[in-house]
N, C-alpha and C positions, 0 to 999 in steps of 0.2 A: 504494500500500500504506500503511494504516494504521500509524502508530509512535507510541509512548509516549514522550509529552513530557517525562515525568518526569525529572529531572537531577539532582535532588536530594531528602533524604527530613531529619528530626528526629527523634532518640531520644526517648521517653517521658522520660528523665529531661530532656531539654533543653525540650522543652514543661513540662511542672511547673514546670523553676523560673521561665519566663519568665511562665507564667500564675498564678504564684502559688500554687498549689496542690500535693498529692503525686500522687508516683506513681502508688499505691495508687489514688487518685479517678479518676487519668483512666483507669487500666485498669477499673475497674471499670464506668464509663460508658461504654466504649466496646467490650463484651465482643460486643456483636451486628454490630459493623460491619464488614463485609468490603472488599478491595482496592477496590472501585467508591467506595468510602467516601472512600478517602485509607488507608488504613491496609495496611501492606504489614508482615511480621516479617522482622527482618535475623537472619542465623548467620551466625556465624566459625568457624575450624577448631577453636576451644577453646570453642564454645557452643552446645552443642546443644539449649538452651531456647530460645535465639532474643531479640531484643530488637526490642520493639514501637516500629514508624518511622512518621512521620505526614506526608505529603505537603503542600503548603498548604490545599490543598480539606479534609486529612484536618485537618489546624488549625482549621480554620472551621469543621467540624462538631467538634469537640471543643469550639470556645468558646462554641455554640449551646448543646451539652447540658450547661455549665458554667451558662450562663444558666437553664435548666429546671431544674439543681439547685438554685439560690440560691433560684429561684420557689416551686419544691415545697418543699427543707428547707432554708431559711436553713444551719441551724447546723452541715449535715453537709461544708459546702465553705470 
């Protein structure tokens, strides 16, 4: 039987500040990418918006599409 390696996940806000960037930017680039992605939403009993959590694979596609932002708009990242 297949199981999910996954052991550990990073807050949107713990990516940001390690990559240098906001919040705001990684959510924004990463609005199409589903669980297969790396990208899984965490809730707690007090949040029912949910906080956006990034696997490492989900890291490495966030610092791809960090690269294709700096490519396309320098000024926007």
């Amino acid at each position: 039987m297949q199981r999910n390696k996954v052991h550990h996940v990073y807050t949107v806000d713990r990516v940001a500040r390690d990559l240098g960037v906001s919040e705001e930017l990684i959510q924004e680039l990463t609005l199409g990418l589903e669980p297969e992605d790396g990208v899984i939403w965490v809730y707690s009993a007090n949040d029912d918006d949910g906080i956006l959590a990034f696997n490492d694979e989900g890291i490495e596609k966030v610092e791809l599409l960090l690269e294709e932002c700096h490519r396309v708009s320098p000024s926007k990242a």
